[in-house]
C-alpha positions as CSV (number, residue, x, y, z in Angstrom):
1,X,13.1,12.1,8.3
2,X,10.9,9.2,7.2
3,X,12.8,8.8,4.2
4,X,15.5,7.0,6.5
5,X,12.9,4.7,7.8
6,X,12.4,3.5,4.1
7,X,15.6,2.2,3.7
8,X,14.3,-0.6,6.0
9,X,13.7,-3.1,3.1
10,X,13.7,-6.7,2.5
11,X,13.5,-7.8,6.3
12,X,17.0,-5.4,6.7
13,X,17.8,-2.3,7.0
14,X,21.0,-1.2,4.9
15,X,22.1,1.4,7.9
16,X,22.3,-0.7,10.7
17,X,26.2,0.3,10.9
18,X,25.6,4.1,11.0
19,X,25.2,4.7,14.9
20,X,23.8,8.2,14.2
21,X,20.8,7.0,11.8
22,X,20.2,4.0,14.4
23,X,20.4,7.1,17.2
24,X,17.4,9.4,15.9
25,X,15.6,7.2,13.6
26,X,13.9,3.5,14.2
27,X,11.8,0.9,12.2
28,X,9.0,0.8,14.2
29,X,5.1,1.7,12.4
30,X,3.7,1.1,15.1
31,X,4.9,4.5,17.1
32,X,3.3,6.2,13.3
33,X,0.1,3.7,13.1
34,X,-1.0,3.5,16.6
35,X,-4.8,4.7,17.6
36,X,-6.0,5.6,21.1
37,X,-8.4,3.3,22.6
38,X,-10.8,5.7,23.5
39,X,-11.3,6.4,20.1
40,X,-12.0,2.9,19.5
41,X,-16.0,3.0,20.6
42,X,-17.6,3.8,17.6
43,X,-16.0,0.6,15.9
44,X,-18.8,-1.2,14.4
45,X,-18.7,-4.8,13.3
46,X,-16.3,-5.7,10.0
47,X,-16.6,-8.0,7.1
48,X,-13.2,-8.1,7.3
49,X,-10.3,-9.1,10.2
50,X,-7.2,-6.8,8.5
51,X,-7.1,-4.3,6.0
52,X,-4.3,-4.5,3.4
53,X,-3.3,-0.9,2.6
54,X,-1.4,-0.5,-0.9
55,X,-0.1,2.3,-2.8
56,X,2.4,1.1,-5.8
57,X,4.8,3.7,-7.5
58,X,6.1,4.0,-10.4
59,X,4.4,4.8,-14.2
60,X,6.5,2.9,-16.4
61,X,6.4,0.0,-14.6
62,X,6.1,-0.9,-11.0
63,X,9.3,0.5,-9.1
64,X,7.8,0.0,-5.3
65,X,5.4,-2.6,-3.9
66,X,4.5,-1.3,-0.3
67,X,1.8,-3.0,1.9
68,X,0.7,-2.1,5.6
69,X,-1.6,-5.0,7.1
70,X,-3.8,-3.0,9.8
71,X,-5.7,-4.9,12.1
72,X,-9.6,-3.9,12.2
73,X,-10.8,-5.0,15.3
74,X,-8.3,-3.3,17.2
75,X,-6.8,-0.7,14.8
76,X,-3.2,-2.0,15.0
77,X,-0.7,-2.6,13.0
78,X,0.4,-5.8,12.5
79,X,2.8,-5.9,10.1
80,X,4.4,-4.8,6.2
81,X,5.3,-5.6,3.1
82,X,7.8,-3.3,1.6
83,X,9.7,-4.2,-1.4
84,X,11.8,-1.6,-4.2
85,X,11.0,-3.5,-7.9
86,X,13.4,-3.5,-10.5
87,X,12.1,-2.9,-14.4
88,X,12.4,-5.2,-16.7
89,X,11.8,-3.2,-20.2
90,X,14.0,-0.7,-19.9
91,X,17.5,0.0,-21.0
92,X,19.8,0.4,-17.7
93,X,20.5,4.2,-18.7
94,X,16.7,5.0,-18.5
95,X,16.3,2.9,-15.0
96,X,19.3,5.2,-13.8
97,X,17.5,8.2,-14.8
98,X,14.2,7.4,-13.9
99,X,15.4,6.1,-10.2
100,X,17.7,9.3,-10.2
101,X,14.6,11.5,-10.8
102,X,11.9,9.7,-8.3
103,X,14.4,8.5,-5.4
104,X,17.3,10.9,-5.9
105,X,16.4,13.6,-4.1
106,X,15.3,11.7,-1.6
107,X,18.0,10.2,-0.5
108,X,17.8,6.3,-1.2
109,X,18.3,5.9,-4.7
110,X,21.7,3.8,-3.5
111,X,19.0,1.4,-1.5
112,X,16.9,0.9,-4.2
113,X,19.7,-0.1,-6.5
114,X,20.8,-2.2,-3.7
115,X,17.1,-4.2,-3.0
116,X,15.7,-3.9,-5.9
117,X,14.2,-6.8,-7.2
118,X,12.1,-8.1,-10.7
119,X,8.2,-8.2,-10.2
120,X,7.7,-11.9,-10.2
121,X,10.0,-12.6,-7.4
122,X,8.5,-9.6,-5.6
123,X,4.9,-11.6,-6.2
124,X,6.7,-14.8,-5.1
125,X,7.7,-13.0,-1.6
126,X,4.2,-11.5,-1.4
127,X,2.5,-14.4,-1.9
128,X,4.6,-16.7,0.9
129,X,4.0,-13.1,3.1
130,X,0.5,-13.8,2.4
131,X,0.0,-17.5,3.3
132,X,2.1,-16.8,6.4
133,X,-0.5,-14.3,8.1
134,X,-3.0,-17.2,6.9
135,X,-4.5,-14.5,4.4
136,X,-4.5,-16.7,1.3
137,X,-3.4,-20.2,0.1
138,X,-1.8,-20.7,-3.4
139,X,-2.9,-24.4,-3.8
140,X,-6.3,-23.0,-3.4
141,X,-5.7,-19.4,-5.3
142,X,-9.0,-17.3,-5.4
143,X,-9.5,-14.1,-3.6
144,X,-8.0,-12.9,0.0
145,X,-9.4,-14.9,3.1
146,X,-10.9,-12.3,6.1
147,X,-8.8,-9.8,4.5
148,X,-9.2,-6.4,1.8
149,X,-7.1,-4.4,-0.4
150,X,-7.7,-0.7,0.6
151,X,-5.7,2.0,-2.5
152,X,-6.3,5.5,-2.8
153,X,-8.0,5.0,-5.9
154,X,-8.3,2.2,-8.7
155,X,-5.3,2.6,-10.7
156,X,-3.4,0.2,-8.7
157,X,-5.4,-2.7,-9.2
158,X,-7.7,-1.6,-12.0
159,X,-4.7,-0.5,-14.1
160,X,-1.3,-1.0,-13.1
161,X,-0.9,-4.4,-11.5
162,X,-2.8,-6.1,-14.9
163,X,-0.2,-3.6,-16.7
164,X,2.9,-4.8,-15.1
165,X,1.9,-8.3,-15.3
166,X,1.7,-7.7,-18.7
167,X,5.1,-6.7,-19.0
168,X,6.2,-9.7,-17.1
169,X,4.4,-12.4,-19.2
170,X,2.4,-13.6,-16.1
171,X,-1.4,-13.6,-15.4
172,X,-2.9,-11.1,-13.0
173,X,-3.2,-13.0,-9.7
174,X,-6.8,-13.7,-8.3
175,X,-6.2,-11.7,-5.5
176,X,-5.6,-8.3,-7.0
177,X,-9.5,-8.9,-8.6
178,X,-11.1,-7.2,-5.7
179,X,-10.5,-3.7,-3.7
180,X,-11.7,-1.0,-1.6
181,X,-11.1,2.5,-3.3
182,X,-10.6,4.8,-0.1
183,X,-11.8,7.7,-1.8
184,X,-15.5,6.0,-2.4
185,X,-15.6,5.2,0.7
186,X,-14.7,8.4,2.1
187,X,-16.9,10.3,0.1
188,X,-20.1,8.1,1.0
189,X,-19.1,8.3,4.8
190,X,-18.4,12.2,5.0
191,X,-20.1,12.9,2.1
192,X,-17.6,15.2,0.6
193,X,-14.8,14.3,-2.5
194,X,-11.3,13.9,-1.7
195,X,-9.6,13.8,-5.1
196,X,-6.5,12.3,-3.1
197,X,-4.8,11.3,0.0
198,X,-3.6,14.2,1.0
199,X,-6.4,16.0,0.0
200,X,-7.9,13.6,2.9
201,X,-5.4,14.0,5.4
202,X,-5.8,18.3,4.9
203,X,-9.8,18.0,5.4
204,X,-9.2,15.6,8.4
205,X,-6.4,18.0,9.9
206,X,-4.1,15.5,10.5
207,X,-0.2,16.1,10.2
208,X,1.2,13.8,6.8
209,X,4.2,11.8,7.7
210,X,7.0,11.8,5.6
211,X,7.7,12.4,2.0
212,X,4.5,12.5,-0.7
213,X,5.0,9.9,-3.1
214,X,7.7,7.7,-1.4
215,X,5.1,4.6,-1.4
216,X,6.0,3.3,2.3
217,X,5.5,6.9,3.2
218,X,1.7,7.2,1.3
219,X,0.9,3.7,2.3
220,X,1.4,4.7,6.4
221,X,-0.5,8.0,5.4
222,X,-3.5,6.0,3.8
223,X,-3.6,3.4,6.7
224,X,-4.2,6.4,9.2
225,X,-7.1,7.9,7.2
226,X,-8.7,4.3,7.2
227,X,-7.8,4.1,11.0
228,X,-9.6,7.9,11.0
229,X,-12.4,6.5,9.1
230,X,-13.3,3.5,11.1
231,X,-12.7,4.7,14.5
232,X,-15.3,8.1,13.1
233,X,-17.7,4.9,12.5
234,X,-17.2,4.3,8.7
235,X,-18.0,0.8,6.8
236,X,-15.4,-0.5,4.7
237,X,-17.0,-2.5,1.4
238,X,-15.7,-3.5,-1.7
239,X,-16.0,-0.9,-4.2
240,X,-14.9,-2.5,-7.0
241,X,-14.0,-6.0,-9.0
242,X,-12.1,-6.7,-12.4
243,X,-13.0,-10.1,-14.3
244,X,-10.5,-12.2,-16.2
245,X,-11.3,-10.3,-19.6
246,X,-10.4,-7.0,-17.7
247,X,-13.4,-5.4,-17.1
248,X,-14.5,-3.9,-13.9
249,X,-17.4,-3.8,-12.0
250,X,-17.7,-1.0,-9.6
251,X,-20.1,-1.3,-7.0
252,X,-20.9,2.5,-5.4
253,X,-23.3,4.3,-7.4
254,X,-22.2,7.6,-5.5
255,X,-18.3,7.3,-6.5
256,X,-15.0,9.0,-7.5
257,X,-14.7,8.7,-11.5
């Protein structure tokens, strides 16, 4: 079911003709992200005004770049970044293939052939995205302003992002140096390990919304467990920072390795 909501990409949706998909299915996250009040009083004060929740696919290279921006203050959502990224190494019969494998049986392979895009216009969108909700400014570059990467995990920033940019001859923007690694901070807060979201989402008994591994999907889920976590009273710090040379700093001595 939330596969059909994933096939709202690039500011459009490529079903908006098919009356019975429009019928039983809408684009709204905030019906999956929203948080009772009531469960808002043991909020305590943040270093940060939004949250930027981000869980990349793809192990080649980069084949989705999905972001959900969560208010936390309030606990809403305010809005996302969702775009399908289109390899730039690879022959066309091995993107086929690979997309076949990972979206096919899902259902939106056609979309992501559709909206697909390279990297570096992906970053270009993100970046305007970005200076919009007055989270960063490119003349000024540097880190995020009021605002925090939250992944399930360091590979995303630790080791793919540096690894795509690689790949598409570009230097790792200043932005990606700095994240929160959910799992630290969940582990410090309740103090059990989670080796993974939906290892999370079991111990928390909440219900997972769509499909494990569609990256819209897993980004939703992850920005409910940090909703979870900061309405149950939880801290979020940075856990970790990468320099220019590539080496990482992580700052929790009780952490995830």
């Amino acid at each position: 079911m939330e596969a059909y909501v994933s096939l709202y990409t690039q500011g459009k949706c490529t079903m908006m003709d098919d009356a019975l998909h429009l019928d039983k299915f809408n684009h709204n996250y905030k019906t999956d992200l929203q948080v009772e009040a009531s469960k808002l009083n043991k909020l305590k004060p943040k270093k940060f005004d939004y949250v930027l929740v981000l869980d990349l696919e793809g192990k080649v290279e980069i084949l989705e770049f999905p972001v959900v921006m969560i208010d936390t203050k309030t606990m809403e959502f305010v809005d996302a970044f969702h775009r399908f990224v289109r390899p730039i190494e690879m022959s066309e019969q091995r993107v086929n293939e690979y997309i076949e494998g990972k979206y096919g049986k899902l259902g939106i392979d056609r979309v992501w052939h559709d909206t697909s895009i390279p990297f570096t216009d992906v970053l270009e969108e993100f970046e305007l995205w970005l200076e919009n909700h007055r989270l960063w400014k490119k003349k000024l570059g540097g880190s995020l302003d009021r605002a925090a990467f939250v992944t399930c995990g360091n590979w995303d920033l630790k080791t793919k992002v540096p690894q795509q940019c690689k790949v598409s001859k570009i230097k790792t923007p200043s932005y990606f140096m700095e994240w929160i690694n959910l799992k630290d901070i969940y582990l410090n807060f309740y103090n059990r390990r989670a080796t993974g979201m939906m290892t999370m989402i079991r111990e928390l008994e909440m219900v997972p919304l769509g499909s494990h591994h569609l990256g819209i999907d897993d980004t939703k889920n992850i920005a409910r467990i940090v909703q979870r976590l900061l309405t149950d009273g939880a801290l979020l710090q940075i856990t970790a920072r990468s320099s220019v040379s590539g080496s990482v700093e992580f700052l929790f001595e009780n952490r995830i390795k």
